[in-house]
Every structure is written in C-alpha cells, then in structure tokens.
C-alpha positions in Angstrom: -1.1 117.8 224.5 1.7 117.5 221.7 5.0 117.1 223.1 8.5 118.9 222.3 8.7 115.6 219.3 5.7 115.9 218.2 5.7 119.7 217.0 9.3 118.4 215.5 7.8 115.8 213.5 5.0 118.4 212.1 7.5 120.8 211.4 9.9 118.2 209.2 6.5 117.0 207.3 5.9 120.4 206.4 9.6 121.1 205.0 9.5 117.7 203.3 6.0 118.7 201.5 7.2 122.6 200.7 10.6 121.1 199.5 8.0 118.5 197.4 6.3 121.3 195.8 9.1 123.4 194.8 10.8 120.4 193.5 7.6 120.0 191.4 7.3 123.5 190.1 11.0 123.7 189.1 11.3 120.4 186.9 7.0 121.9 185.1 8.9 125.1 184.5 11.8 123.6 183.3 9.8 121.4 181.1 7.7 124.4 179.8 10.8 126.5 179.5 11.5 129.1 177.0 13.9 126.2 175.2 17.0 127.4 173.7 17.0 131.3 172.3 19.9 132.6 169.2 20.2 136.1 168.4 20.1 137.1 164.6 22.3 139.5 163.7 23.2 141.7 160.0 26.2 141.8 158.5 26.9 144.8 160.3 26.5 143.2 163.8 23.0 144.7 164.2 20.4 142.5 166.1 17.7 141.6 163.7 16.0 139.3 165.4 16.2 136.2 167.2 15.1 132.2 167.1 13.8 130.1 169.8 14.0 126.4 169.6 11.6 123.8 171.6 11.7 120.4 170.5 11.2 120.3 166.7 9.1 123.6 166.2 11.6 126.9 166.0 9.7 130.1 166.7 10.9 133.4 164.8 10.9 136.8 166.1 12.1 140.5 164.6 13.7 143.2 166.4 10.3 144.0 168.3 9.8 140.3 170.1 7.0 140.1 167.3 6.7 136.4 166.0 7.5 136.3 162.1 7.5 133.2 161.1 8.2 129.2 162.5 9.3 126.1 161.1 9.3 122.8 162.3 11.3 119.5 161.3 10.1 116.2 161.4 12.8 113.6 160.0 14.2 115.2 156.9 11.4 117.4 156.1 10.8 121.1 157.4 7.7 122.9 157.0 7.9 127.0 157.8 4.6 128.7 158.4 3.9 132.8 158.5 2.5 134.4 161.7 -0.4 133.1 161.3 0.6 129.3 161.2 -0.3 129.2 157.5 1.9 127.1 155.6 4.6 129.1 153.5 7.5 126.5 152.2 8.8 123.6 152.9 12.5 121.8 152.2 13.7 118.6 152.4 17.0 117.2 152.4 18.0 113.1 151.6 19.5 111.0 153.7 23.1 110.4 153.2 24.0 107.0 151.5 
C-alpha cells in the first residue's frame, strides 16, 4: 500500500516532468518563432505590406499576407528571389577600409 509520502513523491515527479515539457515546447517554439515582423507603409501612411526577418533570410509580404518576394544576406552579398525562390537580383556592398 503507498503511503501519504509516497503519493507526494508521484505527485512532485509528475509536476517536475509537465514543467520539463513545457519548458521544452516554449524554448522549440521560440526557436521556430515568427522572428522579427516590420510593417511597410506609403508615403501616405498606408500599410503596404510587411517584412519578416529570421536569421539571414527576410521574407516579404503585400497587403494580403501573400509572400512577394525574399532576400537573404550572407557577408556582404544579398541575393532577393521572386515567390517562387527564383533568383531575381543581387547587391553587394565593400567592406569599409
């Protein structure tokens, strides 16, 4: 028969394992997150659009949530690619001296 300290001890392993998991799912959906989002506006203050950057790739979208267009930057050099991840343009800047 399980004592009084016994069903204590079950209890506190199965907060410390709940707690384990959540701990877990927070820092995989902060790591998968939406990264950081800007807002594109005209020059009359009407929302265009808007960017979202994760690491080096930033995603473009219109007014709709549609994706337009992305770039990403890899040392000095960005590459931007249509919807369609074809290849569009790419810039370049030199390093100061």
């Amino acid at each position: 028969m399980m004592t009084y300290r016994d069903k204590l001890n079950m209890i506190e392993i199965g907060v410390a394992v709940a707690l384990a998991i959540a701990i877990a799912t927070l820092v995989t959906t902060m790591a998968l997150g939406q990264g950081v989002t800007t807002n594109v506006y005209d020059a009359r203050g009407n929302k265009i659009g808007s960017s979202t950057q994760i690491g080096n790739t930033t995603n473009f979208y219109d007014d709709r949530g549609r994706k337009v267009q992305s770039s990403t930057t890899t040392g000095n050099t960005t590459k931007y690619y249509d919807d369609r991840g074809r290849t569009i343009g790419t810039s370049s800047t030199q390093p100061r001296r």
